[in-house]
C-alpha positions in Angstrom: -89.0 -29.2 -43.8 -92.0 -31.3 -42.7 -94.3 -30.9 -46.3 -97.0 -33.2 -45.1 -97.8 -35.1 -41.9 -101.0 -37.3 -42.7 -102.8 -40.6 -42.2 -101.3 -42.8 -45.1 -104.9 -42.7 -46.8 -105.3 -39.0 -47.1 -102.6 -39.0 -49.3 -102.8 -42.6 -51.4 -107.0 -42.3 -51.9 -105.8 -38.7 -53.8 -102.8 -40.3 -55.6 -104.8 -43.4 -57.0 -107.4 -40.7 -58.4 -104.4 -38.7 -60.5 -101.9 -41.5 -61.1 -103.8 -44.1 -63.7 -102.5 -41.2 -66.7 -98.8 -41.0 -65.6 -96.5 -43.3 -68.1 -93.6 -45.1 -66.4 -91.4 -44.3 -69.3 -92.3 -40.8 -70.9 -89.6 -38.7 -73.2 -89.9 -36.2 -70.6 -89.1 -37.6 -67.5 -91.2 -34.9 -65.1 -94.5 -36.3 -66.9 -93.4 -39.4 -64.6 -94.4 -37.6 -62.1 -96.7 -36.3 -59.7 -97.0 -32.3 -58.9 -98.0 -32.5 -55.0 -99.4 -28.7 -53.7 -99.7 -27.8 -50.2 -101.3 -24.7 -49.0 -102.2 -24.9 -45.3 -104.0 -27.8 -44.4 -105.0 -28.3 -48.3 -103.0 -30.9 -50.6 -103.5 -30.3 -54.2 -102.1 -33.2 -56.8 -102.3 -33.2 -60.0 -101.0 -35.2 -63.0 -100.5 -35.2 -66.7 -99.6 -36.9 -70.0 -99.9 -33.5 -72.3 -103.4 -35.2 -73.6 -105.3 -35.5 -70.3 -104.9 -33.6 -67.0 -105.9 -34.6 -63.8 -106.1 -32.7 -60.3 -108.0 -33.4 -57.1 -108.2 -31.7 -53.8 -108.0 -32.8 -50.3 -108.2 -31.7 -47.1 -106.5 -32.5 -43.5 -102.4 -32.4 -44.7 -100.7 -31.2 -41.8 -97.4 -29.9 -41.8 -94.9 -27.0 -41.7 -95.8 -24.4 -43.9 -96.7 -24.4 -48.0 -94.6 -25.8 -50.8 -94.7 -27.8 -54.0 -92.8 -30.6 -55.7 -93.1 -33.3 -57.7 -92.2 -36.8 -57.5 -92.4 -40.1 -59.5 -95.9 -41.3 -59.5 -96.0 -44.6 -59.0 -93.0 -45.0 -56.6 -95.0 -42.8 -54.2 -98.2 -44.8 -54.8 -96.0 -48.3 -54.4 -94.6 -47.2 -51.2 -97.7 -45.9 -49.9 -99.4 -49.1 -50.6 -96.6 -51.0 -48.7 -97.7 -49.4 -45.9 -99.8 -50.2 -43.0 -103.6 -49.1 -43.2 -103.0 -47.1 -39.9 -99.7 -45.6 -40.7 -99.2 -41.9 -40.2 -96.6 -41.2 -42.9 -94.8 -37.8 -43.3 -93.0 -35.9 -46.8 -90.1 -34.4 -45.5 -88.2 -32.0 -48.7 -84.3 -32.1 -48.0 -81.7 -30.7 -50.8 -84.3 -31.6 -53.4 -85.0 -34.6 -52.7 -88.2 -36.6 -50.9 -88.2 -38.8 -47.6 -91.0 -40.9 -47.2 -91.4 -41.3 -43.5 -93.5 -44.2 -41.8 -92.5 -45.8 -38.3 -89.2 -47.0 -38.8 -89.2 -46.9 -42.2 -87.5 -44.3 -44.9 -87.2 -43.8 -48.0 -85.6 -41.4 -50.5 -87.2 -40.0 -53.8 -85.6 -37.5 -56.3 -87.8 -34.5 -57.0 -88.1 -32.5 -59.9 -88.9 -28.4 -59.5 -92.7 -27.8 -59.2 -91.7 -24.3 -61.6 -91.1 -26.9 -64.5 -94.4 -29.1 -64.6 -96.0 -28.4 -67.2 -100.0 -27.6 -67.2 -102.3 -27.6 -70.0 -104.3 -24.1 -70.5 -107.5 -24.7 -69.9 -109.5 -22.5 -72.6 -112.4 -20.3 -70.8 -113.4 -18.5 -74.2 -116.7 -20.6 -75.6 -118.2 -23.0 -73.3 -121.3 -24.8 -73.1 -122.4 -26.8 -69.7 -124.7 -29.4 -68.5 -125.0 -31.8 -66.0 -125.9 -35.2 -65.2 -125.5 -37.7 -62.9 -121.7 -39.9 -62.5 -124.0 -43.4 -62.9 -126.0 -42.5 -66.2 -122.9 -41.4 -67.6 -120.8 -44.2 -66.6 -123.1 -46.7 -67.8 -122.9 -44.7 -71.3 -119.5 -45.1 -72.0 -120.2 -48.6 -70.4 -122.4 -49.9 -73.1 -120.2 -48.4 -76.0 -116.1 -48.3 -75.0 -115.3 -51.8 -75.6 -115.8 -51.1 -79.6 -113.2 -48.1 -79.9 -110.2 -48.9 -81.7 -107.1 -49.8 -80.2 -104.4 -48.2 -82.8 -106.1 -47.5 -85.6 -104.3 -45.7 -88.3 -107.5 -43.9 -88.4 -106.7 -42.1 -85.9 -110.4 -41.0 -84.8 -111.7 -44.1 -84.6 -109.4 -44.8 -81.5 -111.8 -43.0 -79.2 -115.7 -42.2 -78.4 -118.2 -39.8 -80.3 -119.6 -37.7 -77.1 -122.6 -35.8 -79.3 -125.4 -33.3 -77.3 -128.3 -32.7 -79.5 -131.1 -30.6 -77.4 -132.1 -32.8 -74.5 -129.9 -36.0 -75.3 -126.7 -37.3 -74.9 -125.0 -39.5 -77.3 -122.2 -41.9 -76.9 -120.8 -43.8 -80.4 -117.7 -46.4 -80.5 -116.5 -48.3 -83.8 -113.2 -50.3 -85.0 -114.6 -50.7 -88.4 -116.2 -54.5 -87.7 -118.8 -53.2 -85.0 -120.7 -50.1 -83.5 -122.0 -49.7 -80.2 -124.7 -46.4 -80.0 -126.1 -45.5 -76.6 -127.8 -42.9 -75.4 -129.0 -40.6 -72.3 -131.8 -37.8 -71.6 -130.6 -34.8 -69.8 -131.8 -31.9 -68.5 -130.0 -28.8 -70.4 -131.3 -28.2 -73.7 -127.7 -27.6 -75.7 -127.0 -26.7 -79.7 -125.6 -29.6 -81.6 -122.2 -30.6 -81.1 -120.1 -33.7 -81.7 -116.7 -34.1 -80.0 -114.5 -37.2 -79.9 -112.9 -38.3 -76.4 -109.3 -40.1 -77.2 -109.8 -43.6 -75.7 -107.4 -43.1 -72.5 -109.7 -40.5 -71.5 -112.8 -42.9 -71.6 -111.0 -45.6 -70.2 -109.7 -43.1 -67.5 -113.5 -41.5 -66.6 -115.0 -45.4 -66.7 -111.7 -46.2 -63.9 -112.8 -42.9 -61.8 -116.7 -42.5 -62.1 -118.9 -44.3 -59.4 -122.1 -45.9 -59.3 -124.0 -43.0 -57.7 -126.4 -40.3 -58.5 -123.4 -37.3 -57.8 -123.2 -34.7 -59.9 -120.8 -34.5 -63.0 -120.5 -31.6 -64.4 -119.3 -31.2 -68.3 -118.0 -28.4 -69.7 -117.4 -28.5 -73.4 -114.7 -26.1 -75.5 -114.3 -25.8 -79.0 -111.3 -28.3 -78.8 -111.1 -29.4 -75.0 -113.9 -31.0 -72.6 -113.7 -31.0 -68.5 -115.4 -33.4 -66.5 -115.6 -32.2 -62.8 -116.9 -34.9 -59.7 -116.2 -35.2 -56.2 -112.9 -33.7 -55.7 -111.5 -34.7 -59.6 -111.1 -32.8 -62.6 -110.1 -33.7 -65.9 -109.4 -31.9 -68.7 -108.8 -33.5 -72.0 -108.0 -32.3 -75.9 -110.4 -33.5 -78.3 -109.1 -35.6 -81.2 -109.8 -34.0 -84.0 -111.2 -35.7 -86.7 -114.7 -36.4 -88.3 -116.3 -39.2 -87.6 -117.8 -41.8 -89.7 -121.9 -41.4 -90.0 -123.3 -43.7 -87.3 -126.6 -43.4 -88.4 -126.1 -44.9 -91.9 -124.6 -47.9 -90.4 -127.4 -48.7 -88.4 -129.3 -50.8 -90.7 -132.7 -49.3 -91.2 -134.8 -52.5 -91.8 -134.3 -55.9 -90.8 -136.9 -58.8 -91.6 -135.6 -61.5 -88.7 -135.8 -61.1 -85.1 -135.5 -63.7 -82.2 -135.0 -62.5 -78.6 -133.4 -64.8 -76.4 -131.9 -64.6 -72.5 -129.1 -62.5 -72.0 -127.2 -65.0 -69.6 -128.1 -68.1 -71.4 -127.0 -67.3 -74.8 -123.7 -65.3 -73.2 -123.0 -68.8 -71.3 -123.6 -70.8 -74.9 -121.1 -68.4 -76.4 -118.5 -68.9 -74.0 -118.6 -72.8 -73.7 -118.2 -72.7 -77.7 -115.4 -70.1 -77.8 -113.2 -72.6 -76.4 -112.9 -74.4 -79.9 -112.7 -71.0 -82.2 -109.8 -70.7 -84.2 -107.2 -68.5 -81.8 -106.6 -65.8 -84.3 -110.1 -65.4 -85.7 -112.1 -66.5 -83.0 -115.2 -67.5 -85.8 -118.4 -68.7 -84.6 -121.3 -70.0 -86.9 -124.8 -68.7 -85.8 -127.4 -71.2 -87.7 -130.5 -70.4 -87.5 -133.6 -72.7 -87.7 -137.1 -72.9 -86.7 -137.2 -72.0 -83.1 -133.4 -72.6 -82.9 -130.1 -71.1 -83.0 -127.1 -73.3 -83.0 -123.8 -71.6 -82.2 -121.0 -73.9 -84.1 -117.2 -73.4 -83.5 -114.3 -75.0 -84.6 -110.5 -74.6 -85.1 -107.3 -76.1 -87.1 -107.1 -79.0 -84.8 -110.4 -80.0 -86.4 -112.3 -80.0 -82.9 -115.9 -78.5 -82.7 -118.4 -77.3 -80.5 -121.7 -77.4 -80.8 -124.6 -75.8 -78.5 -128.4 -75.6 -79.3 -130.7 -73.1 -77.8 -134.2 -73.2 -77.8 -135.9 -70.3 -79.2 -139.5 -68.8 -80.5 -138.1 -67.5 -84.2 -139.6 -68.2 -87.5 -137.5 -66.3 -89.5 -135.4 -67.3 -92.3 -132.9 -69.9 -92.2 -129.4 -68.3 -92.0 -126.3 -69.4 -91.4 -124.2 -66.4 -90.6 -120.5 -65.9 -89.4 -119.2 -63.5 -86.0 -116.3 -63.0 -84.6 -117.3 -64.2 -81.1 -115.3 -62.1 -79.2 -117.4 -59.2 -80.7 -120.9 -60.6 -79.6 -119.0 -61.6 -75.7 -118.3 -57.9 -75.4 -121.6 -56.6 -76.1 -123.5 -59.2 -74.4 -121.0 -58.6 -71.3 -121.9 -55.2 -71.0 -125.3 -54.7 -71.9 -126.6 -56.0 -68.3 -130.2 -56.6 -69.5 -132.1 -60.2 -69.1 -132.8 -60.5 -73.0 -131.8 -58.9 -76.1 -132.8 -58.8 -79.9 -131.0 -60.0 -82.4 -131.8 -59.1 -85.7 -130.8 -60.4 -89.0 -131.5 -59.5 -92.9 -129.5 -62.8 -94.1 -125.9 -64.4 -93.9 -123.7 -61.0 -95.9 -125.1 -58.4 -94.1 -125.0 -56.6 -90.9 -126.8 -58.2 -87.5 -127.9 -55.9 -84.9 -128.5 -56.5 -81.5 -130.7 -54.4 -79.2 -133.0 -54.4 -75.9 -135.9 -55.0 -75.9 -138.0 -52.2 -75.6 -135.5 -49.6 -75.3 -134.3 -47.7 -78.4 -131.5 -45.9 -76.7 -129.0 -48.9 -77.2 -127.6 -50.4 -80.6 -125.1 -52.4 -81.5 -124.6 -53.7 -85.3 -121.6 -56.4 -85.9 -120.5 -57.3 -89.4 -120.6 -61.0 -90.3 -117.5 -62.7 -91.0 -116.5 -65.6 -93.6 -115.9 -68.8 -91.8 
Protein backbone atom coordinates (compact mmCIF):
# COMPACT_ATOMS: atom_id res chain seq x y z
CA UNK A 1 0.00 0.00 0.00
CA UNK A 2 1.00 3.49 -1.20
CA UNK A 3 1.08 5.41 2.60
CA UNK A 4 2.26 8.66 1.25
CA UNK A 5 2.96 10.14 -2.21
CA UNK A 6 4.45 13.73 -1.65
CA UNK A 7 7.03 16.33 -2.71
CA UNK A 8 10.21 15.30 -0.74
CA UNK A 9 9.82 18.58 1.39
CA UNK A 10 6.36 18.01 2.63
CA UNK A 11 7.52 15.33 4.42
CA UNK A 12 11.50 16.28 5.58
CA UNK A 13 10.35 20.21 6.64
CA UNK A 14 7.81 18.11 9.23
CA UNK A 15 10.44 15.42 10.23
CA UNK A 16 13.26 18.12 10.96
CA UNK A 17 10.57 19.81 13.31
CA UNK A 18 9.96 16.36 15.50
CA UNK A 19 13.33 14.60 15.07
CA UNK A 20 16.01 16.90 17.08
CA UNK A 21 14.47 14.78 20.54
CA UNK A 22 14.86 11.25 19.12
CA UNK A 23 18.17 9.43 20.60
CA UNK A 24 20.10 7.16 18.17
CA UNK A 25 20.62 4.69 20.86
CA UNK A 26 17.62 4.53 23.47
CA UNK A 27 16.93 1.27 25.83
CA UNK A 28 13.79 1.14 24.03
CA UNK A 29 14.40 0.83 20.56
CA UNK A 30 10.76 2.38 19.26
CA UNK A 31 11.83 5.83 21.02
CA UNK A 32 14.26 5.64 17.93
CA UNK A 33 11.67 6.24 16.09
CA UNK A 34 9.32 8.33 14.40
CA UNK A 35 5.25 7.63 14.70
CA UNK A 36 4.11 8.89 11.05
CA UNK A 37 -0.11 9.31 10.89
CA UNK A 38 -2.02 9.62 7.80
CA UNK A 39 -5.59 10.39 7.66
CA UNK A 40 -6.58 11.56 4.17
CA UNK A 41 -4.55 14.13 2.77
CA UNK A 42 -3.27 14.98 6.54
CA UNK A 43 0.25 13.59 7.81
CA UNK A 44 0.58 13.72 11.48
CA UNK A 45 4.34 12.93 13.03
CA UNK A 46 5.17 12.87 16.18
CA UNK A 47 8.21 12.03 18.35
CA UNK A 48 9.34 11.34 21.83
CA UNK A 49 12.06 10.66 24.47
CA UNK A 50 9.44 9.99 27.59
CA UNK A 51 10.55 13.72 28.84
CA UNK A 52 9.47 15.82 25.87
CA UNK A 53 6.89 15.07 23.12
CA UNK A 54 6.73 16.58 19.87
CA UNK A 55 3.92 16.44 17.05
CA UNK A 56 3.29 18.62 14.07
CA UNK A 57 0.69 18.58 11.31
CA UNK A 58 0.81 18.88 7.72
CA UNK A 59 -1.17 18.97 4.90
CA UNK A 60 -0.98 17.71 1.07
CA UNK A 61 0.14 13.71 1.67
CA UNK A 62 -1.40 11.89 -0.98
CA UNK A 63 -1.83 8.36 -1.07
CA UNK A 64 -3.96 5.27 -0.68
CA UNK A 65 -6.00 5.34 2.17
CA UNK A 66 -5.08 5.98 6.20
CA UNK A 67 -2.45 4.12 8.29
CA UNK A 68 0.20 4.53 10.89
CA UNK A 69 3.77 3.35 11.53
CA UNK A 70 6.72 4.18 12.76
CA UNK A 71 10.18 4.26 11.53
CA UNK A 72 13.75 5.11 12.66
CA UNK A 73 14.05 8.81 12.81
CA UNK A 74 16.97 9.77 11.54
CA UNK A 75 17.40 7.11 8.72
CA UNK A 76 14.21 8.69 7.20
CA UNK A 77 15.46 12.21 7.70
CA UNK A 78 19.20 10.99 6.11
CA UNK A 79 17.54 9.54 3.23
CA UNK A 80 15.31 12.27 2.66
CA UNK A 81 18.06 14.72 2.72
CA UNK A 82 19.99 12.61 0.09
CA UNK A 83 17.41 13.45 -2.07
CA UNK A 84 16.92 15.87 -4.75
CA UNK A 85 15.04 19.17 -3.81
CA UNK A 86 12.38 18.33 -6.54
CA UNK A 87 11.95 14.68 -5.80
CA UNK A 88 8.47 13.27 -5.47
CA UNK A 89 9.20 10.46 -2.96
CA UNK A 90 6.57 7.83 -1.95
CA UNK A 91 6.19 5.42 1.65
CA UNK A 92 5.08 2.24 0.45
CA UNK A 93 4.20 -0.33 3.90
CA UNK A 94 4.95 -4.08 2.68
CA UNK A 95 5.06 -7.07 5.45
CA UNK A 96 5.98 -4.49 7.98
CA UNK A 97 8.43 -3.00 6.61
CA UNK A 98 9.10 0.70 4.82
CA UNK A 99 10.20 1.42 1.09
CA UNK A 100 11.40 4.75 0.50
CA UNK A 101 10.65 5.47 -3.12
CA UNK A 102 12.46 8.25 -5.19
CA UNK A 103 13.15 7.94 -9.06
CA UNK A 104 15.20 5.01 -9.34
CA UNK A 105 16.06 4.81 -6.01
CA UNK A 106 14.76 2.39 -2.97
CA UNK A 107 15.16 1.77 0.13
CA UNK A 108 14.07 -0.58 2.91
CA UNK A 109 13.30 0.39 6.62
CA UNK A 110 11.97 -1.88 9.48
CA UNK A 111 8.93 -0.60 11.09
CA UNK A 112 7.73 -0.97 14.44
CA UNK A 113 3.65 -1.24 15.23
CA UNK A 114 2.09 2.33 15.58
CA UNK A 115 -0.20 0.32 18.64
CA UNK A 116 3.15 0.27 20.73
CA UNK A 117 4.44 4.03 20.62
CA UNK A 118 4.13 5.15 23.54
CA UNK A 119 2.52 8.86 24.17
CA UNK A 120 2.74 10.94 27.16
CA UNK A 121 -0.83 11.95 28.78
CA UNK A 122 -1.21 15.21 28.50
CA UNK A 123 -2.96 16.44 31.86
CA UNK A 124 -6.13 18.77 31.09
CA UNK A 125 -7.14 19.06 34.89
CA UNK A 126 -5.54 22.73 36.16
CA UNK A 127 -4.29 24.87 33.50
CA UNK A 128 -3.40 28.33 33.21
CA UNK A 129 -2.74 30.10 29.56
CA UNK A 130 -1.16 33.06 28.04
CA UNK A 131 0.34 34.12 25.06
CA UNK A 132 3.07 35.92 23.57
CA UNK A 133 4.89 36.31 20.66
CA UNK A 134 7.68 33.17 19.31
CA UNK A 135 10.51 36.26 19.06
CA UNK A 136 10.19 37.78 22.70
CA UNK A 137 10.19 34.42 23.92
CA UNK A 138 13.09 33.16 22.02
CA UNK A 139 15.15 36.00 22.82
CA UNK A 140 14.26 35.11 26.63
CA UNK A 141 15.65 31.89 26.82
CA UNK A 142 18.31 33.46 24.49
CA UNK A 143 19.79 35.84 26.96
CA UNK A 144 19.67 33.20 29.84
CA UNK A 145 20.25 29.25 28.41
CA UNK A 146 23.90 29.31 27.96
CA UNK A 147 24.24 29.42 32.05
CA UNK A 148 22.09 26.07 32.82
CA UNK A 149 24.06 23.28 33.99
CA UNK A 150 25.14 20.58 31.88
CA UNK A 151 25.01 17.50 34.43
CA UNK A 152 24.75 18.71 37.57
CA UNK A 153 24.25 16.39 40.37
CA UNK A 154 21.83 19.05 41.34
CA UNK A 155 19.68 17.96 39.32
CA UNK A 156 17.54 21.35 38.98
CA UNK A 157 20.08 23.35 38.13
CA UNK A 158 20.32 21.50 34.70
CA UNK A 159 17.50 23.49 33.29
CA UNK A 160 15.61 27.12 33.17
CA UNK A 161 13.31 28.73 35.96
CA UNK A 162 10.12 29.81 33.61
CA UNK A 163 8.33 32.12 36.49
CA UNK A 164 4.77 34.24 35.59
CA UNK A 165 4.12 36.75 38.20
CA UNK A 166 1.00 39.02 37.07
CA UNK A 167 1.97 40.69 33.90
CA UNK A 168 5.67 39.38 33.53
CA UNK A 169 7.53 36.68 32.49
CA UNK A 170 10.67 35.44 33.97
CA UNK A 171 13.40 33.35 32.60
CA UNK A 172 16.49 32.32 35.33
CA UNK A 173 19.64 29.96 34.42
CA UNK A 174 22.63 29.10 36.87
CA UNK A 175 25.59 26.35 37.12
CA UNK A 176 26.61 27.58 40.46
CA UNK A 177 29.58 30.23 38.99
CA UNK A 178 26.96 32.53 37.10
CA UNK A 179 23.29 33.60 36.66
CA UNK A 180 21.66 34.98 33.73
CA UNK A 181 17.93 36.77 34.78
CA UNK A 182 15.83 38.05 31.93
CA UNK A 183 12.68 39.16 31.66
CA UNK A 184 9.41 39.86 29.42
CA UNK A 185 5.94 41.93 29.77
CA UNK A 186 2.92 40.11 28.73
CA UNK A 187 -0.44 40.56 28.29
CA UNK A 188 -2.37 37.97 30.74
CA UNK A 189 -2.35 38.85 34.24
CA UNK A 190 -1.47 35.15 35.81
CA UNK A 191 -1.04 33.99 39.76
CA UNK A 192 2.46 33.27 40.73
CA UNK A 193 4.04 30.21 39.53
CA UNK A 194 7.57 28.98 39.07
CA UNK A 195 8.30 25.92 36.86
CA UNK A 196 11.67 24.53 35.72
CA UNK A 197 12.04 23.48 31.94
CA UNK A 198 14.79 20.41 31.75
CA UNK A 199 17.56 21.88 29.52
CA UNK A 200 16.68 19.63 26.24
CA UNK A 201 13.44 21.29 26.28
CA UNK A 202 15.09 24.88 26.13
CA UNK A 203 17.56 23.94 23.85
CA UNK A 204 14.86 22.13 21.74
CA UNK A 205 12.22 25.46 21.78
CA UNK A 206 15.47 27.92 21.09
CA UNK A 207 16.22 25.13 17.74
CA UNK A 208 12.36 25.39 16.75
CA UNK A 209 11.16 29.09 17.60
CA UNK A 210 11.55 31.76 14.86
CA UNK A 211 12.29 35.31 14.74
CA UNK A 212 8.71 36.50 14.17
CA UNK A 213 5.79 38.12 15.90
CA UNK A 214 3.59 34.43 15.61
CA UNK A 215 1.79 33.52 18.33
CA UNK A 216 3.03 30.93 21.03
CA UNK A 217 0.70 29.83 23.07
CA UNK A 218 1.76 28.38 26.76
CA UNK A 219 -0.22 26.30 28.64
CA UNK A 220 1.03 25.52 32.11
CA UNK A 221 -0.01 22.17 34.43
CA UNK A 222 0.84 21.52 37.79
CA UNK A 223 3.79 19.31 36.52
CA UNK A 224 3.82 19.56 32.65
CA UNK A 225 3.94 22.83 30.28
CA UNK A 226 2.84 22.84 26.31
CA UNK A 227 4.17 25.21 23.94
CA UNK A 228 1.98 25.33 20.75
CA UNK A 229 3.31 27.45 17.30
CA UNK A 230 2.77 27.03 13.74
CA UNK A 231 2.03 23.54 13.20
CA UNK A 232 4.38 22.23 16.49
CA UNK A 233 3.50 21.19 19.90
CA UNK A 234 5.50 20.28 22.66
CA UNK A 235 4.79 18.95 25.67
CA UNK A 236 7.27 18.58 28.41
CA UNK A 237 7.47 17.28 32.29
CA UNK A 238 8.70 19.80 34.59
CA UNK A 239 11.75 18.91 36.68
CA UNK A 240 10.92 18.99 39.88
CA UNK A 241 12.93 20.59 42.25
CA UNK A 242 13.22 24.06 44.01
CA UNK A 243 15.26 26.37 42.86
CA UNK A 244 17.91 28.38 44.40
CA UNK A 245 16.69 32.26 45.25
CA UNK A 246 17.75 34.29 42.31
CA UNK A 247 17.03 37.32 43.80
CA UNK A 248 19.52 37.02 46.73
CA UNK A 249 22.22 36.39 44.37
CA UNK A 250 21.75 39.42 42.54
CA UNK A 251 23.95 41.72 44.43
CA UNK A 252 21.88 44.61 45.75
CA UNK A 253 24.55 47.38 45.81
CA UNK A 254 27.58 47.87 43.93
CA UNK A 255 29.91 51.06 44.22
CA UNK A 256 31.88 50.63 40.65
CA UNK A 257 30.51 50.96 37.30
CA UNK A 258 32.18 51.42 33.83
CA UNK A 259 30.16 50.91 30.63
CA UNK A 260 32.07 50.09 27.74
CA UNK A 261 31.17 48.80 23.84
CA UNK A 262 29.73 45.61 23.57
CA UNK A 263 31.79 44.48 20.39
CA UNK A 264 34.95 46.06 21.37
CA UNK A 265 35.38 44.61 24.78
CA UNK A 266 33.92 40.99 23.27
CA UNK A 267 36.74 41.28 20.51
CA UNK A 268 39.50 42.23 23.47
CA UNK A 269 38.29 39.15 25.24
CA UNK A 270 38.60 36.83 22.50
CA UNK A 271 42.17 37.94 21.19
CA UNK A 272 43.27 37.28 25.07
CA UNK A 273 41.50 33.97 25.44
CA UNK A 274 44.02 32.59 23.22
CA UNK A 275 46.75 32.51 26.04
CA UNK A 276 44.24 31.29 29.06
CA UNK A 277 45.13 28.30 30.71
CA UNK A 278 43.06 25.43 28.61
CA UNK A 279 41.38 24.04 31.64
CA UNK A 280 40.60 27.17 33.60
CA UNK A 281 40.35 29.54 31.00
CA UNK A 282 41.37 32.59 33.75
CA UNK A 283 41.46 36.08 32.68
CA UNK A 284 42.66 39.11 34.94
CA UNK A 285 40.26 42.20 34.62
CA UNK A 286 42.56 45.19 36.19
CA UNK A 287 41.04 48.05 36.50
CA UNK A 288 42.53 51.57 36.53
CA UNK A 289 41.62 55.14 35.97
CA UNK A 290 39.77 55.17 32.75
CA UNK A 291 41.19 51.66 31.96
CA UNK A 292 40.54 48.07 32.05
CA UNK A 293 43.32 45.79 31.08
CA UNK A 294 42.21 42.19 30.29
CA UNK A 295 45.58 39.98 31.19
CA UNK A 296 45.77 36.22 30.27
CA UNK A 297 48.28 33.70 30.60
CA UNK A 298 48.86 29.92 30.67
CA UNK A 299 51.60 27.13 31.85
CA UNK A 300 53.72 27.85 28.84
CA UNK A 301 54.34 31.18 30.57
CA UNK A 302 52.92 33.24 27.44
CA UNK A 303 50.61 36.33 28.04
CA UNK A 304 48.29 38.54 26.54
CA UNK A 305 47.75 41.70 27.27
CA UNK A 306 44.89 44.28 25.84
CA UNK A 307 44.05 47.80 27.08
CA UNK A 308 40.79 49.44 26.59
CA UNK A 309 40.09 52.86 27.02
CA UNK A 310 37.44 53.71 29.25
CA UNK A 311 35.48 56.70 31.34
CA UNK A 312 35.68 54.88 35.03
CA UNK A 313 36.88 56.31 38.22
CA UNK A 314 36.15 53.68 40.35
CA UNK A 315 38.36 51.65 42.55
CA UNK A 316 41.33 49.97 41.53
CA UNK A 317 40.62 46.20 41.23
CA UNK A 318 42.21 43.50 40.03
CA UNK A 319 39.60 40.73 39.72
CA UNK A 320 39.65 37.09 38.25
CA UNK A 321 36.83 35.52 35.48
CA UNK A 322 36.59 32.59 33.91
CA UNK A 323 36.49 34.11 30.36
CA UNK A 324 34.49 31.78 28.78
CA UNK A 325 31.72 32.98 31.30
CA UNK A 326 31.87 36.77 30.32
CA UNK A 327 32.21 35.37 26.09
CA UNK A 328 28.82 33.81 26.67
CA UNK A 329 27.06 36.57 28.07
CA UNK A 330 28.58 39.18 26.00
CA UNK A 331 27.75 36.86 22.84
CA UNK A 332 24.26 36.84 23.49
CA UNK A 333 23.29 39.96 24.97
CA UNK A 334 23.16 41.73 21.37
CA UNK A 335 23.26 45.27 22.82
CA UNK A 336 26.02 48.07 21.71
CA UNK A 337 27.22 48.53 25.45
CA UNK A 338 26.87 47.01 28.74
CA UNK A 339 27.58 47.78 32.48
CA UNK A 340 29.80 46.13 34.34
CA UNK A 341 29.73 46.54 37.87
CA UNK A 342 32.04 45.64 40.62
CA UNK A 343 32.21 45.92 44.66
CA UNK A 344 36.02 44.77 44.72
CA UNK A 345 38.32 41.72 43.62
CA UNK A 346 36.15 38.63 46.16
CA UNK A 347 32.97 39.43 45.30
CA UNK A 348 30.35 38.99 42.66
CA UNK A 349 30.52 41.37 39.22
CA UNK A 350 27.40 41.99 37.47
CA UNK A 351 26.83 42.89 34.14
CA UNK A 352 23.71 44.64 32.69
CA UNK A 353 22.34 47.06 29.85
CA UNK A 354 22.19 49.95 30.05
CA UNK A 355 19.06 51.35 30.69
CA UNK A 356 17.09 48.25 30.83
CA UNK A 357 16.53 46.44 34.13
CA UNK A 358 15.00 43.44 32.62
CA UNK A 359 18.47 41.73 31.94
CA UNK A 360 21.10 40.58 34.69
CA UNK A 361 23.82 38.61 34.76
CA UNK A 362 26.20 38.24 37.96
CA UNK A 363 29.60 35.97 37.49
CA UNK A 364 31.62 34.92 40.50
CA UNK A 365 35.28 35.91 40.40
CA UNK A 366 37.86 33.30 40.28
CA UNK A 367 41.49 32.94 41.88
CA UNK A 368 44.08 33.25 39.32
Amino acid sequence: MVLIKTQRDTLLAPLQSVSGIVERRHTLPILSNVLLEKKGDRLTLLATDIEIQITTTTEGAGGEGDGAVTVGARKLQDILRSLPDTAEVSLVLEDKRLQVRAGKSRFSLQTLPADDFPRMTVNEGETRQFAISQRDFRQLIGKTQYSMAAQDVRYYLNGLLLLVDGKELRAVATDGHRLAYASVAIDSELPRQEMILPRKTVLELNRLLVDSDDPLNITLTPNQVRFAFGSVVLVSKLIDGKFPDYERVVPATLKNHLTVGRQMLMQAMQRAAILTNEKFRGVRVVLGQNSVKLIAANAEQEEAVEEIEVDYAGDAIDVGFNVGYLLDVLNNSHTDEITWSFNDANSSALISIPGNDRFKYVVMPMRI
